[in-house]
Backbone as CSV, one residue per row, in Angstrom:
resi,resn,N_x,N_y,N_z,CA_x,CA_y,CA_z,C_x,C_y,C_z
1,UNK,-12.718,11.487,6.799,-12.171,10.274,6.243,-11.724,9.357,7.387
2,UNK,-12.131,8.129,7.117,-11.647,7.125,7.912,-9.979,6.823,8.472
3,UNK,-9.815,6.969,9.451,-8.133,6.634,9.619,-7.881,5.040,9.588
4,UNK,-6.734,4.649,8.875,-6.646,3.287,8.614,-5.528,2.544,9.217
5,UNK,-6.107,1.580,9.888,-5.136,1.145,10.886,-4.489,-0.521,10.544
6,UNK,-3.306,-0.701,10.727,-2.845,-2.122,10.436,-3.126,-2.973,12.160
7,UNK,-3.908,-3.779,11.738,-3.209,-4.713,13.298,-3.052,-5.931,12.731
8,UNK,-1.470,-5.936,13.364,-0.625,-6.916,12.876,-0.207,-7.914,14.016
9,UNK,-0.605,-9.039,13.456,-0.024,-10.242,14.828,1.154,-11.175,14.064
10,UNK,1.299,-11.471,14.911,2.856,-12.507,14.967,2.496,-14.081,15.068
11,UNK,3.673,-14.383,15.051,3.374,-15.691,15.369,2.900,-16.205,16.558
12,UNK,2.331,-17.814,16.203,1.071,-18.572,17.017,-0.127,-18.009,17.366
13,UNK,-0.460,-16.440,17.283,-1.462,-15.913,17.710,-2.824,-16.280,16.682
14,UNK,-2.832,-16.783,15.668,-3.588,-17.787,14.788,-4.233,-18.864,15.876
15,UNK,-3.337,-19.244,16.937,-3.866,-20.505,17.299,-4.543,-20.292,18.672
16,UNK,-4.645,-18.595,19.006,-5.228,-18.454,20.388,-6.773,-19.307,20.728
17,UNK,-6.587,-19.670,21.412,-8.353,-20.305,21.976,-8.426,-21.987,21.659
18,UNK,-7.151,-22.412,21.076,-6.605,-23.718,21.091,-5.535,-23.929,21.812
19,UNK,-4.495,-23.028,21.969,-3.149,-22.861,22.849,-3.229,-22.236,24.017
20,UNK,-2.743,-23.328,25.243,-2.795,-22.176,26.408,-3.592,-21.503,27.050
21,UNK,-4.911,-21.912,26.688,-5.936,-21.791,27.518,-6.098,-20.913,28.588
22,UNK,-5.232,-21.808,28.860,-4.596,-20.985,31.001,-4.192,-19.780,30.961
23,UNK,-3.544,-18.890,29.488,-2.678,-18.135,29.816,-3.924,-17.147,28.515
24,UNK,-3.919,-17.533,27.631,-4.952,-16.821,26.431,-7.004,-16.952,26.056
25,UNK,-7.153,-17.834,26.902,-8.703,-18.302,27.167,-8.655,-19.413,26.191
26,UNK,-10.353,-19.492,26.010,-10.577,-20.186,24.958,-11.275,-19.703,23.773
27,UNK,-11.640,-18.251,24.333,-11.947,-17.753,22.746,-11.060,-17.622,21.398
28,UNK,-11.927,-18.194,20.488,-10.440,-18.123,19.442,-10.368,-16.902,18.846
29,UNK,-9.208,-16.806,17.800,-8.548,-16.032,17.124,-9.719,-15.163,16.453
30,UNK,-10.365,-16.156,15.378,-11.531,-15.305,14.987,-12.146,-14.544,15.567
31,UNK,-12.880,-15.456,16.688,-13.571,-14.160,17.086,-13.108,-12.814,17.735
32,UNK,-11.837,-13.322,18.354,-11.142,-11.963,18.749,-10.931,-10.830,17.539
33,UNK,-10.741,-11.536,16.600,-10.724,-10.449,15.117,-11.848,-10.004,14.769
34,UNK,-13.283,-10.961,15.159,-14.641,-9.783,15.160,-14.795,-8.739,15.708
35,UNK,-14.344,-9.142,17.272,-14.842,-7.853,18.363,-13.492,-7.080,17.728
36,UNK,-12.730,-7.397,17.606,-11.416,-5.925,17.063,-12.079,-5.172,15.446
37,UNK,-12.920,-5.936,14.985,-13.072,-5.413,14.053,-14.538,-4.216,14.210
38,UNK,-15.225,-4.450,15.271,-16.260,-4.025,15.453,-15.969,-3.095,16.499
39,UNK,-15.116,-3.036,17.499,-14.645,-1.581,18.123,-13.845,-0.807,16.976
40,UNK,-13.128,-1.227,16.094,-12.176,-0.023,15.338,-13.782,0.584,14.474
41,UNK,-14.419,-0.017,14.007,-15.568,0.227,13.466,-16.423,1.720,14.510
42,UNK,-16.679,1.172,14.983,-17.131,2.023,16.376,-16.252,3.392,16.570
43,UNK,-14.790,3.194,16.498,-14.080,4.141,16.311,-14.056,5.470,14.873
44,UNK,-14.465,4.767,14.576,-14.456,5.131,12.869,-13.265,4.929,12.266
45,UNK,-12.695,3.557,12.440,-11.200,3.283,11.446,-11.890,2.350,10.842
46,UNK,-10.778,2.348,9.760,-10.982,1.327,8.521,-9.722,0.474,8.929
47,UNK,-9.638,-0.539,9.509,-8.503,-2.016,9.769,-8.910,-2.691,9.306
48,UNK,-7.722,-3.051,8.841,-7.035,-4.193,8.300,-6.109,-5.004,9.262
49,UNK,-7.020,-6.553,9.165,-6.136,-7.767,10.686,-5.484,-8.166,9.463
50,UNK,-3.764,-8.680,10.163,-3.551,-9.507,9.659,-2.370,-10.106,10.005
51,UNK,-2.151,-11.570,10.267,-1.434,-12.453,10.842,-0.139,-13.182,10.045
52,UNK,1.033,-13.439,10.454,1.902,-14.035,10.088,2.683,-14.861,11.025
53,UNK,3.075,-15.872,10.985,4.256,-16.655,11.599,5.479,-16.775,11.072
54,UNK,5.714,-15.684,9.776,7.038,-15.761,9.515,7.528,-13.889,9.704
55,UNK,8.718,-13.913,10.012,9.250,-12.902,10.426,9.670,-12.123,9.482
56,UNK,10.074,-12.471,8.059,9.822,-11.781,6.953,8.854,-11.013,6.508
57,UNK,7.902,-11.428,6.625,6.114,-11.229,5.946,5.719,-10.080,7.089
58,UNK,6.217,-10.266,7.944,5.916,-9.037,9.301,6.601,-8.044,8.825
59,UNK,8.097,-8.064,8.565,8.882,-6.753,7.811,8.389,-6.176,6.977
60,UNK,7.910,-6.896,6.063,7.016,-6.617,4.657,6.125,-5.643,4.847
61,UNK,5.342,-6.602,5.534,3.713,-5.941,6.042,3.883,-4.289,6.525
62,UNK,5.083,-4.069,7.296,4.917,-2.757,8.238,5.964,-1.928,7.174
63,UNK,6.746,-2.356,6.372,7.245,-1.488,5.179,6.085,-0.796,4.244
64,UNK,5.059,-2.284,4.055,4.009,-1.533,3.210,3.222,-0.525,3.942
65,UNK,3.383,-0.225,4.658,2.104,0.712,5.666,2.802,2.503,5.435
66,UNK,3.734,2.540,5.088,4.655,3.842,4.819,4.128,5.056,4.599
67,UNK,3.214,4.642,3.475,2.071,6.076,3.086,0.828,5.147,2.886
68,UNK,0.253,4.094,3.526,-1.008,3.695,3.459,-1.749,3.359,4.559
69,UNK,-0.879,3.752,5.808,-1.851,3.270,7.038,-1.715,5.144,7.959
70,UNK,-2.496,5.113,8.935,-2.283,5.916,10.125,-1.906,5.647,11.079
71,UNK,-2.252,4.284,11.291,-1.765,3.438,12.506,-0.834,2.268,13.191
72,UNK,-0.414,1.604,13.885,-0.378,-0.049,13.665,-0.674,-0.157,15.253
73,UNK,-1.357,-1.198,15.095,-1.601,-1.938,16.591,-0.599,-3.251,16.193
74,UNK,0.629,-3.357,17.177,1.323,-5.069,17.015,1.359,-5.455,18.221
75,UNK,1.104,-7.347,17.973,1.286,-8.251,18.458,2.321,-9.173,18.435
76,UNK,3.347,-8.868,18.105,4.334,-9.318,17.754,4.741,-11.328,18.280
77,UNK,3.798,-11.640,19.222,4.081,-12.677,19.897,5.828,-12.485,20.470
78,UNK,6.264,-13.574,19.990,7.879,-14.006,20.367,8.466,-12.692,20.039
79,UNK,8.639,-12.678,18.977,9.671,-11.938,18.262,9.560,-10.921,19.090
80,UNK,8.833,-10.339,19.864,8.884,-9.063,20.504,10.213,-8.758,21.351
81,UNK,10.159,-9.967,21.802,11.438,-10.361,22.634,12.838,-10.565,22.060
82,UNK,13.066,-10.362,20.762,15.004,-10.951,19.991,14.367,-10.253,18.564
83,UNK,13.526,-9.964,17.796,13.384,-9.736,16.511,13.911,-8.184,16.334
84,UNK,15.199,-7.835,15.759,15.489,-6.529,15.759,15.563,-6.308,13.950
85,UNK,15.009,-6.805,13.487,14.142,-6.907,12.170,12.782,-5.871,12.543
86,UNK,11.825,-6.821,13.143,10.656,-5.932,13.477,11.189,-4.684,13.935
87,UNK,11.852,-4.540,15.066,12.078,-3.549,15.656,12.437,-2.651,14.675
88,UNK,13.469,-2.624,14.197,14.139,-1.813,12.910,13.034,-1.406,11.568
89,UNK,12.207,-2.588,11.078,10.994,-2.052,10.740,9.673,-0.806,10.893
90,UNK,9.572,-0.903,12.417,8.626,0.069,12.981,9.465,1.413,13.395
91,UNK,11.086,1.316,13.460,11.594,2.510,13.137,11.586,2.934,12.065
92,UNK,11.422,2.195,10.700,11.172,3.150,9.599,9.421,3.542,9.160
93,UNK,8.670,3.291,10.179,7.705,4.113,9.782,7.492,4.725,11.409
94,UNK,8.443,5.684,11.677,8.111,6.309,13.041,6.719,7.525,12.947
95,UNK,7.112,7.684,11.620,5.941,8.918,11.659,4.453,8.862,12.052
96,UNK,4.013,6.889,11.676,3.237,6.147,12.249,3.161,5.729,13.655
97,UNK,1.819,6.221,14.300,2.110,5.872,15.746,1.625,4.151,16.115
98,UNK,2.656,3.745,16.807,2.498,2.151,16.262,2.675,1.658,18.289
99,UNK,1.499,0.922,18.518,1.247,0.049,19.239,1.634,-0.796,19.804
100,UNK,2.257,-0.902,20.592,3.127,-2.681,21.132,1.637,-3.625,22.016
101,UNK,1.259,-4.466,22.009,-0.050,-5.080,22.496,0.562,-6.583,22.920
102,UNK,-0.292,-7.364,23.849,-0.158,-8.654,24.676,-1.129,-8.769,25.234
103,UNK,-1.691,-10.003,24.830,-3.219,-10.542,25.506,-2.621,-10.683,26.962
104,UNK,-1.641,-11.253,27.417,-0.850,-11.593,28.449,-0.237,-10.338,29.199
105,UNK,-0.134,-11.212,30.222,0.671,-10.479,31.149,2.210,-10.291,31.201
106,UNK,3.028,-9.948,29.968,4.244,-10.452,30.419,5.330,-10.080,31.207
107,UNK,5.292,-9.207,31.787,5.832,-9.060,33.018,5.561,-10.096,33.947
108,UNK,4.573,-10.890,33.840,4.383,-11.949,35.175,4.624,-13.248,34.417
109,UNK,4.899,-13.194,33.106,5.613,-14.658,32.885,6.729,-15.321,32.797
110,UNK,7.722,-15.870,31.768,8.802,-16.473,31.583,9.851,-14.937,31.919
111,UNK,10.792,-15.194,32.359,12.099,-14.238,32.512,12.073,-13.277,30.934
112,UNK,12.094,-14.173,29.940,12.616,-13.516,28.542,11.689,-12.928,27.901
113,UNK,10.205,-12.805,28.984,9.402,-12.341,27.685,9.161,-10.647,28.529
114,UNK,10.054,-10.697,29.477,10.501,-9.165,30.302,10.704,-8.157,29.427
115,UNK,11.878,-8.602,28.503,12.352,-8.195,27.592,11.383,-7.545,26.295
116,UNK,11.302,-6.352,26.089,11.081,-6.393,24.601,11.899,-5.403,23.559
117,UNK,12.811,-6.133,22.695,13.140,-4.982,21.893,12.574,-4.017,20.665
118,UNK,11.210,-4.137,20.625,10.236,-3.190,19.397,9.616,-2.414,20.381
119,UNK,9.770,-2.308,22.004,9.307,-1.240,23.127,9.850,0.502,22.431
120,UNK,10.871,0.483,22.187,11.815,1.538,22.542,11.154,2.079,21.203
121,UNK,10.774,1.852,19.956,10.401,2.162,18.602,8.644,2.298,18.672
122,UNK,8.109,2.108,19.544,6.686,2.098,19.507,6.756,3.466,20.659
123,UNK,4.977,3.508,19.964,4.229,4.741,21.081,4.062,4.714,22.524
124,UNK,3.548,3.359,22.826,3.552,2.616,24.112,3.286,1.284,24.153
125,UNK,3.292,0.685,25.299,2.585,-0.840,24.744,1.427,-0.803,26.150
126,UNK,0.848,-1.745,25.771,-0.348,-2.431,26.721,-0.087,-4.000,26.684
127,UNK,-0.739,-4.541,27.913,-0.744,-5.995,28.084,-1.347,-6.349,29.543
128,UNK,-1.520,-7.676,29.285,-2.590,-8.387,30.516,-3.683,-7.948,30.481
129,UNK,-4.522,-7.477,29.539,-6.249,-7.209,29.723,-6.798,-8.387,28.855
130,UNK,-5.874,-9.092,28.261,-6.715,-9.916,27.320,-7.132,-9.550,25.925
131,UNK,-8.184,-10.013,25.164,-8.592,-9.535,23.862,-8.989,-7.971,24.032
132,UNK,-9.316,-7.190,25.802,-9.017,-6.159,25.676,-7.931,-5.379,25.727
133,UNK,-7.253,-5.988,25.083,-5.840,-5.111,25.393,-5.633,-4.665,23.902
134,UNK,-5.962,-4.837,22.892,-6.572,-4.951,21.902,-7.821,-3.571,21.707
135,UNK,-8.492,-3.365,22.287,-9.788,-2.203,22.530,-8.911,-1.576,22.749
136,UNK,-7.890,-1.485,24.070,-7.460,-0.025,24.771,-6.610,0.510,23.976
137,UNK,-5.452,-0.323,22.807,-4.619,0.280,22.165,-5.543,1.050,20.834
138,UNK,-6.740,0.210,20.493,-7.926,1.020,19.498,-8.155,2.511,20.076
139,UNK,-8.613,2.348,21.384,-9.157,3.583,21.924,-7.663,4.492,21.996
140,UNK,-6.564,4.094,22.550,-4.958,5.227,22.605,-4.747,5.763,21.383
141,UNK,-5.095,4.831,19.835,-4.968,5.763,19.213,-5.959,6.702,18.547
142,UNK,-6.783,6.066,18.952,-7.968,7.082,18.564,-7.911,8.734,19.164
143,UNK,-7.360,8.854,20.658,-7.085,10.193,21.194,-5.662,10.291,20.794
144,UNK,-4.455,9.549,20.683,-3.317,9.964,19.724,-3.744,11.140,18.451
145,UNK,-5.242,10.596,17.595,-5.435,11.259,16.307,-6.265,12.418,16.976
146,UNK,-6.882,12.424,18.168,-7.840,13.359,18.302,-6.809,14.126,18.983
147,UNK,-5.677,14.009,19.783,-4.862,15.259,20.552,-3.851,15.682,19.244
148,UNK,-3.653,15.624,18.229,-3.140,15.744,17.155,-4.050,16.120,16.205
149,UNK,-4.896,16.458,16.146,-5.918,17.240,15.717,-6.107,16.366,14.340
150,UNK,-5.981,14.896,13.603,-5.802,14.663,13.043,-7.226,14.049,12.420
């Protein structure tokens, strides 16, 4: 059976490949949601993308995953940095091994985006590979389920 994975983005990440160029390219959002959809494929997961800019609808989203996902890959954008909502969220589905992800580098950007408080509640995070940063957290949990015999 297919393992089913949430990848969940945050806000502005809708607008990648129009915003910031310099810092996110110019490929957009979509297509970054093809190639993510076509490595989890490759993997043999069944994902589900899906995006919000409100910080409610993100709580929601990772409440519903409780007994219906295996996974979460997040993008949390901002909120990664002050949202102890999210954070507190992905502690109630710890049993889920859940992803912290960043197209960016943020260790090499603004002071505050140093910071993350949904780090300490996740499996690990990745960042600065770009739309592959995205693949590598596909591929971490894919051996997460395979060293777990799952």
């Amino acid at each position: 059976m297919k393992k089913k994975i949430l990848f969940l983005l945050g806000p502005n990440l809708n607008m990648v490949g129009k915003r910031e160029k310099n810092i996110y390219g110019a490929e957009t959002a979509d297509s970054i949601n093809e190639d993510v959809k076509g490595w989890a494929e490759a993997l043999g997961f069944d994902i589900e993308i899906y995006q919000s800019n409100i910080e409610g609808e993100i709580v929601s989203k990772l409440h519903s995953v409780f007994d219906t996902k295996d996974g979460v890959i997040i993008n949390a954008g901002a909120y990664t940095h002050y949202s102890y909502a999210i954070r507190d969220a992905i502690a109630c589905i710890e049993h889920i091994p859940t992803i912290e992800v960043h197209m960016s580098n943020v260790h090499a950007r603004d002071e505050f985006r140093h910071t993350t408080v949904i780090g300490a509640v996740c499996k690990g995070q990745i960042s600065g590979f770009g739309k592959y940063s995205y693949r590598l957290a596909l591929e971490a949990l894919h051996d997460i389920f395979e060293s777990e015999g799952k």
